[in-house]
N, CA, C and O of each residue as an XYZ file, in Angstrom:
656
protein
N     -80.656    -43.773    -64.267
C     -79.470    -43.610    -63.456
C     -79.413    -42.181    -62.957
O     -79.832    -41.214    -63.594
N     -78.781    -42.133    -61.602
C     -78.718    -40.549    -61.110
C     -77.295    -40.066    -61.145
O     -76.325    -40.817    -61.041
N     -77.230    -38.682    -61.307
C     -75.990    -38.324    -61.806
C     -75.666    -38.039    -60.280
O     -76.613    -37.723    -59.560
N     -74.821    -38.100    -59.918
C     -74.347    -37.900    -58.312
C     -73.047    -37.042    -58.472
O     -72.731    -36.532    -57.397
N     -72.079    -36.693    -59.655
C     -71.080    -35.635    -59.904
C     -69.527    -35.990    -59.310
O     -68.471    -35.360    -59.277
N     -70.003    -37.480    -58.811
C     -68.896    -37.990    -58.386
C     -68.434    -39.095    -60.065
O     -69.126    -39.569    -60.966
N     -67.036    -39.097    -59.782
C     -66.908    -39.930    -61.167
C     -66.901    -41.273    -60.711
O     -66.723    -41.816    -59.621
N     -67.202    -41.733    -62.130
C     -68.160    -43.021    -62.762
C     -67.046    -43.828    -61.771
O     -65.852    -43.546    -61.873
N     -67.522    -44.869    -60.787
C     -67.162    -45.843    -60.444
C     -66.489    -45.568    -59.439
O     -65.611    -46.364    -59.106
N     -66.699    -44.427    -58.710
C     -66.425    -43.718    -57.465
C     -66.816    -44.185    -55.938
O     -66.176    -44.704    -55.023
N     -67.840    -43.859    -56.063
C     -69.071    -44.320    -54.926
C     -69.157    -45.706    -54.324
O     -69.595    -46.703    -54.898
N     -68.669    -45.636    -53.057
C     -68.872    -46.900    -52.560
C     -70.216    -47.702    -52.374
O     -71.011    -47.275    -51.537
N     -70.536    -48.869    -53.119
C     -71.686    -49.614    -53.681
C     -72.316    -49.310    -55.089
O     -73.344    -49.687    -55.652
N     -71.160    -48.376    -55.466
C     -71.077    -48.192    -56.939
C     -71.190    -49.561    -57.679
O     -70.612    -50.450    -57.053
N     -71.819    -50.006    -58.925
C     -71.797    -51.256    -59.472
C     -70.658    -51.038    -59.914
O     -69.897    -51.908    -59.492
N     -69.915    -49.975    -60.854
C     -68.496    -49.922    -61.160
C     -67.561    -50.384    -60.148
O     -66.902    -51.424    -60.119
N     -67.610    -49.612    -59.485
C     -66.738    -49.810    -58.274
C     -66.760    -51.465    -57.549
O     -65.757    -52.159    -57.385
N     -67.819    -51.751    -57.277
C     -67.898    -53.362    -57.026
C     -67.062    -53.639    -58.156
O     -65.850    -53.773    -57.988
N     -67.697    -53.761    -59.535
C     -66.964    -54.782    -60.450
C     -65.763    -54.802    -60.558
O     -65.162    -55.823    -60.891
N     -64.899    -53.131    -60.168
C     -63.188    -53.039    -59.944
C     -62.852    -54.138    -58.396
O     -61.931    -54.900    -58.103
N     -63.617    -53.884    -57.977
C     -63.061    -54.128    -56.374
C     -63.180    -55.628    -56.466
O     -62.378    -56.306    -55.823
N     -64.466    -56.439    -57.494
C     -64.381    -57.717    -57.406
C     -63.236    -58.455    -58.431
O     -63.046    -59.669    -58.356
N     -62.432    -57.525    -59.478
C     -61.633    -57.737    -60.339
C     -60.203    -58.050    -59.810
O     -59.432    -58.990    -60.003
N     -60.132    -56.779    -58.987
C     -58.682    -56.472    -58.257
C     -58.854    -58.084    -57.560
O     -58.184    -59.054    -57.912
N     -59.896    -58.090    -56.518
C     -59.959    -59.516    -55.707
C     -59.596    -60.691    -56.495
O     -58.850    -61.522    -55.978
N     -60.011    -60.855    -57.628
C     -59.898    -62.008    -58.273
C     -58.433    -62.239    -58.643
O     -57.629    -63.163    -58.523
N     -58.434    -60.433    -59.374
C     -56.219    -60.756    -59.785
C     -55.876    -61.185    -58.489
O     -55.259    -62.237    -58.658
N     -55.939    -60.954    -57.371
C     -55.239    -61.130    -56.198
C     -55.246    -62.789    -55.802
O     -54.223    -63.376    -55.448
N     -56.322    -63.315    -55.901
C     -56.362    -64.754    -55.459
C     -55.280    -65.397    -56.843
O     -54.455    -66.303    -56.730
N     -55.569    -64.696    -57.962
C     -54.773    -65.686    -58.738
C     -53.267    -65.499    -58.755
O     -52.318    -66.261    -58.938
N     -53.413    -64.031    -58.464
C     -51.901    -64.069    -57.896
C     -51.020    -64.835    -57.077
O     -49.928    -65.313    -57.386
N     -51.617    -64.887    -56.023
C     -51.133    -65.453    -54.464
C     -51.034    -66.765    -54.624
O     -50.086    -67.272    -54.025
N     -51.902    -67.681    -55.417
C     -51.753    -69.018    -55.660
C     -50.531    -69.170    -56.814
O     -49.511    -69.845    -56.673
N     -50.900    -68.369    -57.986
C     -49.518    -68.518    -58.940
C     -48.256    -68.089    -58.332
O     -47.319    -68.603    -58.942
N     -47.828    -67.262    -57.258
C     -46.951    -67.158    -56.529
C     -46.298    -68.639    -55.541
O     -45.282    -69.331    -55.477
N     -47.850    -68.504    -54.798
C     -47.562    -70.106    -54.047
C     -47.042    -71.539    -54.868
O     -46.477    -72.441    -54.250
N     -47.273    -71.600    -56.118
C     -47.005    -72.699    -57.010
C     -44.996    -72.299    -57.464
O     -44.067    -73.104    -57.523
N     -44.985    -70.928    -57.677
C     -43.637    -70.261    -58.291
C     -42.788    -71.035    -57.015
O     -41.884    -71.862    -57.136
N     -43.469    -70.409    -55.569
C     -42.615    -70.766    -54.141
C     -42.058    -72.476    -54.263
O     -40.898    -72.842    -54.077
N     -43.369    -73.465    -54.667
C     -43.272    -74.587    -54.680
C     -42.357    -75.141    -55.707
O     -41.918    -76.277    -55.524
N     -41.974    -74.394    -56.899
C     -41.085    -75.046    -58.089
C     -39.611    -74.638    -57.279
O     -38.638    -75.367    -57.472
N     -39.477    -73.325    -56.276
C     -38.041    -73.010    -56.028
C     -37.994    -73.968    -55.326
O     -37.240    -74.874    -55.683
N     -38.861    -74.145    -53.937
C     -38.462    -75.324    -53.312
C     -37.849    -76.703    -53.712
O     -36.915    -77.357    -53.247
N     -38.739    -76.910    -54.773
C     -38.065    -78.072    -55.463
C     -36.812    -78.320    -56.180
O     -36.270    -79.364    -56.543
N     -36.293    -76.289    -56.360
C     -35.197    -76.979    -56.913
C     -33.577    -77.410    -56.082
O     -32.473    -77.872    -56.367
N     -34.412    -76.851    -54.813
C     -33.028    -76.720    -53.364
C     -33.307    -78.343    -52.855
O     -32.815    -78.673    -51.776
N     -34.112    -79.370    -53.652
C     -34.372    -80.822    -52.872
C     -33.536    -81.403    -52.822
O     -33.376    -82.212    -51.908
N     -32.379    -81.162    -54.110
C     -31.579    -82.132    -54.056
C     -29.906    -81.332    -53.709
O     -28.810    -81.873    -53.851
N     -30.176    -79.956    -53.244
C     -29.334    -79.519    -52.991
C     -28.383    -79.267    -51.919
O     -27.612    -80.227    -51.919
N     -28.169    -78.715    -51.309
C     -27.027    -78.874    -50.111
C     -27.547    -77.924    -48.833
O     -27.273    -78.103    -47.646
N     -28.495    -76.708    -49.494
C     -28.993    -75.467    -48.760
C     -30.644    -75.753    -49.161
O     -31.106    -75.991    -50.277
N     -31.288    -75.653    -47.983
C     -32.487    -75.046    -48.391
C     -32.901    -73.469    -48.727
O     -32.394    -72.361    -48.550
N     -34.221    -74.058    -49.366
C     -35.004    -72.707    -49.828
C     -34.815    -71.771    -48.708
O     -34.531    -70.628    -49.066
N     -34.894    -71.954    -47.554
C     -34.859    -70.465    -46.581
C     -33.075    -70.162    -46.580
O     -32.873    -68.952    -46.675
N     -32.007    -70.834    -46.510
C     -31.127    -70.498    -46.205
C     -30.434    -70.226    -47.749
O     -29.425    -69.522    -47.779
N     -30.873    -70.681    -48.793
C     -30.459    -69.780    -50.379
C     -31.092    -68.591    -50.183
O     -30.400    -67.581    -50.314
N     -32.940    -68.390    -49.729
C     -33.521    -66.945    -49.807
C     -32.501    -65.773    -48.954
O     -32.199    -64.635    -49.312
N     -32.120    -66.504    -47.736
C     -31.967    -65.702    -46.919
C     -29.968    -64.969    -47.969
O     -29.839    -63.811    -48.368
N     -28.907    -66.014    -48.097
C     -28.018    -65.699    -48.576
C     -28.357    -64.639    -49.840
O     -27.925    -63.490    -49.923
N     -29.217    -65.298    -50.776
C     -30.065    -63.837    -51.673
C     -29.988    -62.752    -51.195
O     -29.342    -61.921    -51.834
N     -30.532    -62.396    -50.064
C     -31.260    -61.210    -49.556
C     -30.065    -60.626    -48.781
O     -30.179    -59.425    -48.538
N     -28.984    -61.205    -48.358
C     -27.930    -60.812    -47.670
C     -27.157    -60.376    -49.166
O     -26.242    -59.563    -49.038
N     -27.411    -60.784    -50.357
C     -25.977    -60.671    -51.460
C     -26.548    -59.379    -51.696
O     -25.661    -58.527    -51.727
N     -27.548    -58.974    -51.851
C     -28.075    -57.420    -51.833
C     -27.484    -56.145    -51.019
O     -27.092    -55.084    -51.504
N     -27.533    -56.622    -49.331
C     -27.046    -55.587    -48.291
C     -26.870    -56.109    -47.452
O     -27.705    -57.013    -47.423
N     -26.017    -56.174    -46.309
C     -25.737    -56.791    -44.956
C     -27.305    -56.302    -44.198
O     -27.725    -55.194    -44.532
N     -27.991    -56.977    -43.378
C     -28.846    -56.962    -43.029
C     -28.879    -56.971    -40.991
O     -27.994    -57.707    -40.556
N     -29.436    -56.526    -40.264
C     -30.056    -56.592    -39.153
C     -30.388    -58.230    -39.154
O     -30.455    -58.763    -40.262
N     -30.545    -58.850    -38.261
C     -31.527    -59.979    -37.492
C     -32.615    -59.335    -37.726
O     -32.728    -58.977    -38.898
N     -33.266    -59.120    -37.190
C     -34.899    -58.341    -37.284
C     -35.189    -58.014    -38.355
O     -36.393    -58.116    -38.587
N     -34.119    -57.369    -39.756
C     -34.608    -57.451    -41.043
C     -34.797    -58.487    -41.535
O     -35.777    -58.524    -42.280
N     -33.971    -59.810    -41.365
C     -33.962    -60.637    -42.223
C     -35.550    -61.402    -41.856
O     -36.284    -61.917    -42.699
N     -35.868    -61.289    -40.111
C     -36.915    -62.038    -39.655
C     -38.237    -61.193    -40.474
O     -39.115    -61.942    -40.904
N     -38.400    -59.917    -40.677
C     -39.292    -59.057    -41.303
C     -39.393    -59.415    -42.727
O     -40.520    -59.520    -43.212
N     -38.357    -59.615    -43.453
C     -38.144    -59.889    -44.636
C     -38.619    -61.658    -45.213
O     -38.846    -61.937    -46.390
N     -38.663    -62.403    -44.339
C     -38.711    -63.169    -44.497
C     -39.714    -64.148    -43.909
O     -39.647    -65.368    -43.755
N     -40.595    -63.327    -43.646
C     -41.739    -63.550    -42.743
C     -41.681    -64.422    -41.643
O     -42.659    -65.127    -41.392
N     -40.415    -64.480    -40.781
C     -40.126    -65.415    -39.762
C     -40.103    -64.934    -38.650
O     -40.226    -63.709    -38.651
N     -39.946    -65.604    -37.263
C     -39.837    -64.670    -35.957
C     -38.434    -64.616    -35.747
O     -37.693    -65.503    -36.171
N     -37.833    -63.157    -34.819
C     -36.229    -63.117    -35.118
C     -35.529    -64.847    -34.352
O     -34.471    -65.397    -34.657
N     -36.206    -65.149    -33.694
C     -35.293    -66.349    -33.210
C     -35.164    -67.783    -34.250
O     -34.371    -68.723    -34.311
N     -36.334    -67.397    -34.966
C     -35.691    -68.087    -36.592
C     -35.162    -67.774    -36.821
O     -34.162    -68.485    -36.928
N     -35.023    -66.312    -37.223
C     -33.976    -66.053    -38.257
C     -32.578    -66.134    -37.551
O     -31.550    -65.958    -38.205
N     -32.546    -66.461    -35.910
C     -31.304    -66.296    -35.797
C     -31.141    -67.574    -35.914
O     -30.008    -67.557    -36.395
N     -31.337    -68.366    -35.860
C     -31.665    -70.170    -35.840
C     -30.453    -70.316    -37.336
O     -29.367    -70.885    -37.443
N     -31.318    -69.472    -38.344
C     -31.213    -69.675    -39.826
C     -29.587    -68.910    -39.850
O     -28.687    -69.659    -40.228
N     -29.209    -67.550    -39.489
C     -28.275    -67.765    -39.349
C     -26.914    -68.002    -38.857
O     -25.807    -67.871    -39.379
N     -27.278    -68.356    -37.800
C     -26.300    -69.328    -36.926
C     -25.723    -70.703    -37.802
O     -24.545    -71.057    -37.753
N     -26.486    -71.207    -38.385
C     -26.800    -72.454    -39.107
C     -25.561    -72.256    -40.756
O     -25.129    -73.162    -41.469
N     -25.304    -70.655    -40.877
C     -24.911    -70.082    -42.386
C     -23.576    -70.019    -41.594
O     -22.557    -70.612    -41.946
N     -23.711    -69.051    -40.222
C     -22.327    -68.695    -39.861
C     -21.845    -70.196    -39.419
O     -21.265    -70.503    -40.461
N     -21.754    -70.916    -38.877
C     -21.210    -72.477    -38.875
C     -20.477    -72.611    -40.174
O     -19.250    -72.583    -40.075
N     -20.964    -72.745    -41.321
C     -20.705    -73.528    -42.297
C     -20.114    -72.105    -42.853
O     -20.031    -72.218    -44.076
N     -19.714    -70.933    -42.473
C     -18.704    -70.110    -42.923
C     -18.904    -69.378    -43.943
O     -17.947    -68.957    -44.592
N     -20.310    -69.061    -44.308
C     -20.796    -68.792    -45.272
C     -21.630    -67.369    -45.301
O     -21.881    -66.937    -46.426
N     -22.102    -66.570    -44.118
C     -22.368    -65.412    -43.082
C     -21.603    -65.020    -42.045
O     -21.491    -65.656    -40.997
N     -21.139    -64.126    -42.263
C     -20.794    -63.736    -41.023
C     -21.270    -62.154    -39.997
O     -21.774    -61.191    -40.575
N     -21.010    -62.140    -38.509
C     -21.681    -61.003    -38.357
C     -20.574    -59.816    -37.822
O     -19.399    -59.963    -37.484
N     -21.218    -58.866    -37.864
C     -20.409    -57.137    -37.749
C     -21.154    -56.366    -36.640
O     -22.235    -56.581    -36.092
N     -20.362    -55.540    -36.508
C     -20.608    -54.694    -36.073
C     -21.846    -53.286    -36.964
O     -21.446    -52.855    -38.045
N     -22.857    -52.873    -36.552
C     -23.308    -51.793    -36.779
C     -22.701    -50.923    -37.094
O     -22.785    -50.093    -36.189
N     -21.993    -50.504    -38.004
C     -21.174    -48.859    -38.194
C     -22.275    -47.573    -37.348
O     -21.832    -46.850    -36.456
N     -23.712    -47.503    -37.839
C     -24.466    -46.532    -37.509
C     -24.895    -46.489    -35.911
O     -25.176    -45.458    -35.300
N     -24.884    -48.061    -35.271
C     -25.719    -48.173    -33.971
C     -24.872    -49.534    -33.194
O     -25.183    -50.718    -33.320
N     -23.812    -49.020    -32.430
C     -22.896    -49.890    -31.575
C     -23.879    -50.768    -30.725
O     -23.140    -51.256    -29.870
N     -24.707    -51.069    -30.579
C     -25.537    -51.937    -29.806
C     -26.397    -52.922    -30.483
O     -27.283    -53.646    -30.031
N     -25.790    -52.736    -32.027
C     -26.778    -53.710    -33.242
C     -25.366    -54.726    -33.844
O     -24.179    -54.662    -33.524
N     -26.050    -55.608    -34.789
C     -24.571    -55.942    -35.478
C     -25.562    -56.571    -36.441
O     -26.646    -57.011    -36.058
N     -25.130    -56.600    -37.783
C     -25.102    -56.781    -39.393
C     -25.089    -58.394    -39.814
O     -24.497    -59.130    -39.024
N     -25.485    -58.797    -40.591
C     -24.833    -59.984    -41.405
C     -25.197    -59.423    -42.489
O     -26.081    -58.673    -42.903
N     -23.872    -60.230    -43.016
C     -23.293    -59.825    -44.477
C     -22.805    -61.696    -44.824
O     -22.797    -62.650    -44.045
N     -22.466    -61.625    -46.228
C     -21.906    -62.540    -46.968
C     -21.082    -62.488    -46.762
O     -20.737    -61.327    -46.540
N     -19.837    -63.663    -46.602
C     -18.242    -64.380    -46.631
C     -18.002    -64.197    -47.928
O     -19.042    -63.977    -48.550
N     -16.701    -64.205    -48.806
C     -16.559    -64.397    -49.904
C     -17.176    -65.940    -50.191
O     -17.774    -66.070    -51.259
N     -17.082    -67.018    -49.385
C     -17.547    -68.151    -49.275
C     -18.659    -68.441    -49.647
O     -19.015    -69.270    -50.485
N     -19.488    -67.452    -48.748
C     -21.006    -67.307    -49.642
C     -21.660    -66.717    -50.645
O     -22.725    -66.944    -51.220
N     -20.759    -65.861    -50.750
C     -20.945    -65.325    -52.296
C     -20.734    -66.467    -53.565
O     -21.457    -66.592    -54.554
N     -19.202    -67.454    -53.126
C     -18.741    -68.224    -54.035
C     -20.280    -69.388    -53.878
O     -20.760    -69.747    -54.953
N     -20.876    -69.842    -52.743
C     -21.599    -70.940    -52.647
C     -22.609    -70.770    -53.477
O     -22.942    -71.520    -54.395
N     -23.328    -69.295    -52.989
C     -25.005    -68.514    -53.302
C     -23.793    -68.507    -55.035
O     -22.645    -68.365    -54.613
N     -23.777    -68.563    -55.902
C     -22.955    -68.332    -57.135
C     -23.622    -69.622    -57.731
O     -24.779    -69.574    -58.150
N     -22.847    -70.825    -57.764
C     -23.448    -71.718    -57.595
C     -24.587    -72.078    -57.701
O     -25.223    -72.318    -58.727
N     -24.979    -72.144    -56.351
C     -26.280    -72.619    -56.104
C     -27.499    -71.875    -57.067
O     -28.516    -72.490    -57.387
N     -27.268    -70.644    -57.423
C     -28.283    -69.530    -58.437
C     -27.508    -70.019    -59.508
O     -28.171    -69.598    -60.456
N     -26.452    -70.686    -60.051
C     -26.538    -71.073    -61.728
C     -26.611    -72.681    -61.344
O     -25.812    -73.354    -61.995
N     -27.274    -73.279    -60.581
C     -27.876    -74.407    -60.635
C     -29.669    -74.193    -61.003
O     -30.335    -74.732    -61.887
N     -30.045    -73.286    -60.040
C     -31.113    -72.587    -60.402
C     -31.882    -72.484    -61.453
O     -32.992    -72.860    -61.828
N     -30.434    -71.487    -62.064
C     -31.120    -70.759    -63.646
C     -31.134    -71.564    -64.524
O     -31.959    -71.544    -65.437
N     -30.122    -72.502    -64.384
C     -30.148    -73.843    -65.564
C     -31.349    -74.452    -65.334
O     -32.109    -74.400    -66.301
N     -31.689    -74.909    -64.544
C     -33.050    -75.321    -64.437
C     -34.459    -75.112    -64.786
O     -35.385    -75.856    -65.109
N     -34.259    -73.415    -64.556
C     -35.406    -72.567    -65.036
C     -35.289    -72.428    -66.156
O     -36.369    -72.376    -66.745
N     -33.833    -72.275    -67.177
C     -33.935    -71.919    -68.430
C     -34.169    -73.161    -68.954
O     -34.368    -73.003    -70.158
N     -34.233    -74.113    -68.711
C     -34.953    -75.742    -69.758
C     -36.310    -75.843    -69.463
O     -36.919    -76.578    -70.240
N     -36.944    -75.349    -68.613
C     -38.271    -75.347    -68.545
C     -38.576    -73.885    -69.427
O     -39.460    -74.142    -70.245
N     -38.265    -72.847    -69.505
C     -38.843    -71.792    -70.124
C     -38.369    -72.019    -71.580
O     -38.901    -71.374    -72.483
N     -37.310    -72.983    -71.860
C     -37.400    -73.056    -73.235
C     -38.552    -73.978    -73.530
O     -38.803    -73.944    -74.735
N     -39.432    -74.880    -72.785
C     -40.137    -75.776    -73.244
C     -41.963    -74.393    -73.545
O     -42.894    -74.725    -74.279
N     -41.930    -73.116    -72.807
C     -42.639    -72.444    -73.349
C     -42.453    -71.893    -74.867
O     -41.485    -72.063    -75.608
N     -43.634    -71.201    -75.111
C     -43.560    -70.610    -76.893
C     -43.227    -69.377    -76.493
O     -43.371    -69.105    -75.301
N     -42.691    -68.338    -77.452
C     -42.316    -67.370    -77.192
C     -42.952    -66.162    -76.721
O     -42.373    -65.218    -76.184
N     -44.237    -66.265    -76.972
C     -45.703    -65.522    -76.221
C     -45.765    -65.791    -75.065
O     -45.902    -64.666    -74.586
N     -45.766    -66.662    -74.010
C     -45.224    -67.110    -72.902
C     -44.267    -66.401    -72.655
O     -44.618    -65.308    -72.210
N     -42.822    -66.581    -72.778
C     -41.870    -66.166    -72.074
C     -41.765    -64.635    -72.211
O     -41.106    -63.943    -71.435
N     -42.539    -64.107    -73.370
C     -42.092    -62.366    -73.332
C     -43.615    -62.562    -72.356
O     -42.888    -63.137    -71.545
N     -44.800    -62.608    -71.800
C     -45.116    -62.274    -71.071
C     -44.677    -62.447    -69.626
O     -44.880    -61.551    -68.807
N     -43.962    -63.812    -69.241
C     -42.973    -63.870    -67.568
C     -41.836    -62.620    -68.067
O     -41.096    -62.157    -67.199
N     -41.766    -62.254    -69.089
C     -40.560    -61.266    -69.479
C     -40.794    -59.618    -68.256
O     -40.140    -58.986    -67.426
N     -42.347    -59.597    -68.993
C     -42.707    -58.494    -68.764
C     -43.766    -58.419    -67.521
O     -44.562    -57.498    -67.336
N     -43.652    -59.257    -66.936
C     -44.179    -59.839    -65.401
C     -43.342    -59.339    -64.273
O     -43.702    -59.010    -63.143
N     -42.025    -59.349    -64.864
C     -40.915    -59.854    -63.637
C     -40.847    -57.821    -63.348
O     -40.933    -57.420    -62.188
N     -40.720    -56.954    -64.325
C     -40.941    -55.497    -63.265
C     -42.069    -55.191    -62.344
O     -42.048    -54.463    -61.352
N     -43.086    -55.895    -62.859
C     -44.339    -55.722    -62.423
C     -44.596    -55.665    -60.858
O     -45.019    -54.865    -60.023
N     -43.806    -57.743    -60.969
C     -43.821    -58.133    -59.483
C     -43.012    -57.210    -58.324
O     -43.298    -56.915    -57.164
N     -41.479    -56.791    -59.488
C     -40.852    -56.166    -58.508
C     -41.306    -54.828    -57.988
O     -40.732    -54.520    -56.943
N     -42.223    -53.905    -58.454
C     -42.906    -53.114    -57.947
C     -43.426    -53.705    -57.196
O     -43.076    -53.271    -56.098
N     -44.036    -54.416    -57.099
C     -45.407    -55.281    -56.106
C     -44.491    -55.464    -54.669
O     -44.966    -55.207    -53.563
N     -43.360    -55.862    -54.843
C     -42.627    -56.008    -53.699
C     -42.021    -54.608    -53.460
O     -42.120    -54.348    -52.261
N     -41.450    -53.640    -54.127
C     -41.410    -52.489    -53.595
C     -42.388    -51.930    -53.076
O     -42.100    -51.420    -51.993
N     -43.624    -51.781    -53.444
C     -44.499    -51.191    -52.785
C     -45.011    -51.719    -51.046
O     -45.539    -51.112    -50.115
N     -44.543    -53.113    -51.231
C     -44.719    -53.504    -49.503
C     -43.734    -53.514    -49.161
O     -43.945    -53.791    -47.980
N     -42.593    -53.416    -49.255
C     -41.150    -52.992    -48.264
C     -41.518    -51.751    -48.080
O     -41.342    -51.475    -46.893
N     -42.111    -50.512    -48.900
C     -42.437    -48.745    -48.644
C     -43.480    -48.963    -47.483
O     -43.503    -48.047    -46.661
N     -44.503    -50.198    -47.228
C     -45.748    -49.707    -46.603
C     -45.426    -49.950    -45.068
O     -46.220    -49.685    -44.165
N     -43.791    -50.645    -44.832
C     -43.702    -50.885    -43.553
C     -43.254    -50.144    -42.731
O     -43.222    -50.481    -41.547
């Protein structure tokens, strides 16, 4: 082996470096699919419910901060005339409503109704009941690891809301 003074696993076509770069790849595929399966259990649990999965995500993401159109479409990987689709569809049923921009008079906000706060309430302890009878059917090695998953991810999502 040649010493090159660069550190171990540095060098691009490094065998180190491959074996990180083919590791990271691998967490990543198993990620994205165990994510895609997580997406598929929420869906299922809005089937028999009154709101779908995009219009609970979206009330979520509004119970956080009143949001832009264009955030929610960014946020939610949709184009803005979905998202205005989506909430037009919330403000009807009285459950969003929109504002004025305090910072930029030519923008306007959606925010939550008390309505939707009371609905999105609800609808997330229909949710959690759900999730908590399935996580009791895990062993306790299981659930302290989704325990210690759930900061992880939320970095994972902070770090791509920072990269935009």
């Amino acid at each position: 082996m040649v010493e090159s003074g660069e550190p171990r696993g540095s060098a691009r076509g490094c065998p180190d470096a491959d074996h990180e770069d083919a590791d990271q790849l691998a967490l990543a595929d198993d990620l994205r699919q165990g994510l895609r399966h997580a997406v598929y259990l929420m869906r299922g649990l809005d089937a028999d419910g009154d709101w779908s999965t995009a219009q609970v995500g979206l009330l979520n993401m509004l119970a956080e901060s009143p949001l832009r159109i264009s955030g929610i479409a960014a946020r939610s990987g949709i184009r803005v005339p979905s998202a205005t689709d989506l909430v037009n569809r919330l403000e009807k049923a009285g459950l969003v409503q929109r504002f004025p921009d305090p910072y930029d008079a030519r923008a306007v906000l959606v925010r939550l109704t008390a309505h939707g706060r009371q609905t999105l309430g609800g609808v997330n302890a229909r949710r959690n009941s759900y999730l908590a009878r399935r996580l009791a059917q895990l062993d306790a090695d299981e659930r302290q690891a989704l325990r210690r998953a759930v900061p992880v991810l939320e970095r994972l999502v902070a770090l791509q809301d920072d990269s935009r």
